[in-house]
N, C-alpha and C positions, 0 to 999 in steps of 0.2 A: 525240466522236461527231458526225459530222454529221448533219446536219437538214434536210430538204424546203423547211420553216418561215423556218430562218434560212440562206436561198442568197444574199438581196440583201446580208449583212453579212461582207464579206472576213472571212475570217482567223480565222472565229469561234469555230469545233471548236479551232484549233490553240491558238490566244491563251488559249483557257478551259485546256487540259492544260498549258499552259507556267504560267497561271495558278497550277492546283492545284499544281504542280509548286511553285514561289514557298515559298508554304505549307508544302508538307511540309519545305525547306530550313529556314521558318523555326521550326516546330517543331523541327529538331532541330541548332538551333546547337550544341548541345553534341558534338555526333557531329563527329571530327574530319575526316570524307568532307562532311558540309554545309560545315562550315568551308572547308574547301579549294576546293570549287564555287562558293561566294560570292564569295572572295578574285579567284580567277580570273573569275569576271563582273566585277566592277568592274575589274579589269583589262584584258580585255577588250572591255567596253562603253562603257567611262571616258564621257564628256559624252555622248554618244549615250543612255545609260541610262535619260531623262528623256524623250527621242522613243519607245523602247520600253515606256515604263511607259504609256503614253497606251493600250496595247491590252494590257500585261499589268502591270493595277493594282501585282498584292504584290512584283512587283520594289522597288519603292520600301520595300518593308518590313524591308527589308537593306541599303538603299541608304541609308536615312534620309532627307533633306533635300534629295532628287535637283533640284528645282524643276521647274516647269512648260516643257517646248517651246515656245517661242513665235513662231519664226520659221514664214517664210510658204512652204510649198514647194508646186509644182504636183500634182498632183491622179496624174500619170505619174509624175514622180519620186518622190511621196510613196510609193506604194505599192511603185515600185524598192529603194527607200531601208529600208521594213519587211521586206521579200523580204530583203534582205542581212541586215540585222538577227536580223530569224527565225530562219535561216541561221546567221547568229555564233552567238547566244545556242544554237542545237544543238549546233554545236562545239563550243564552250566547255566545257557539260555534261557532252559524251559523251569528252571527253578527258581533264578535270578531274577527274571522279566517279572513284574507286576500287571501288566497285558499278557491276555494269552497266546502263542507265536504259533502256523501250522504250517508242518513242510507237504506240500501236494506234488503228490508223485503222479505223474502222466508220461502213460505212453511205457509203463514199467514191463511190459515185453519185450524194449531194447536196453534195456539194462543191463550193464557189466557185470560178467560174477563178484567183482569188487565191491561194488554197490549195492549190488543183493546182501554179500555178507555182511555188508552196513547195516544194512536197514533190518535183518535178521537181528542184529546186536542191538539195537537199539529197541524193536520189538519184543524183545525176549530179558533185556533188563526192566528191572523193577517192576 
C-alpha cells in the first residue's frame, strides 16, 4: 500500500510486498512451488542478490550468506540498477511460481516517481 507519509522513500510500498513475499517463500520451503521460486532467484539474481537484499531484507533469508553491496554507484544509476532488479526479481516469480502470484497496488496516487517507473517497466515488458 502506498502512503502520503512515506512519498520521499523510493520503492517503499513495493520492496515492503516483495518483502512479505520473501517470508511467505520462506515459511514454506517445504512446498515444492517455493522451492522452485527460490531456485530460480538465485539463478536469476546470482551476485546482484546482495544489491537487492539492501531494500528487500528477507531475500537474504534463502540466500544465506549473500554479503553486504559495497561498491559505489551514482545516485542515477543506483536507482536504474533497482528498476531493473525490481523488474527481474517479478519475472523470475511470475514465471517460476506454479501458483499464480498478484501484486495489488493501493492508494497509487501516493506513489513515488520511483515506483511509478517500476511499475511502468514492468507494465510495458513482455
Amino acid at each position: 500500500k502506498f502512503d502520503q507519509h512515506h512519498q520521499a522513500t523510493p520503492f517503499m510500498a513495493i520492496t515492503h510486498a516483495f518483502n512479505e513475499y520473501c517470508s511467505f517463500l520462506v515459511a514454506n520451503t517445504e512446498c515444492s512451488n517455493a522451492t522452485s521460486v527460490v531456485s530460480s532467484l538465485r539463478d536469476s539474481l546470482g551476485n546482484d542478490a546482495g544489491y537487492l537484499a539492501k531494500v528487500i531484507p528477507n531475500l537474504s533469508l534463502f540466500f544465506g550468506d549473500i554479503g553486504e553491496y559495497n561498491g559505489h554507484v551514482e545516485c542515477v544509476n543506483a536507482q536504474k540498477r533497482l528498476q531493473y532488479l525490481l523488474c527481474r526479481f517479478v519475472e523470475t516469480v511470475s514465471t517460476s511460481s506454479k501458483t499464480p502470484v498478484a501484486l495489488f497496488l493501493d492508494d497509487l496516487q501516493w506513489a513515488d516517481p520511483a515506483s511509478i517507473a517500476v511499475i511502468r517497466l514492468l507494465l510495458l515488458s513482455k
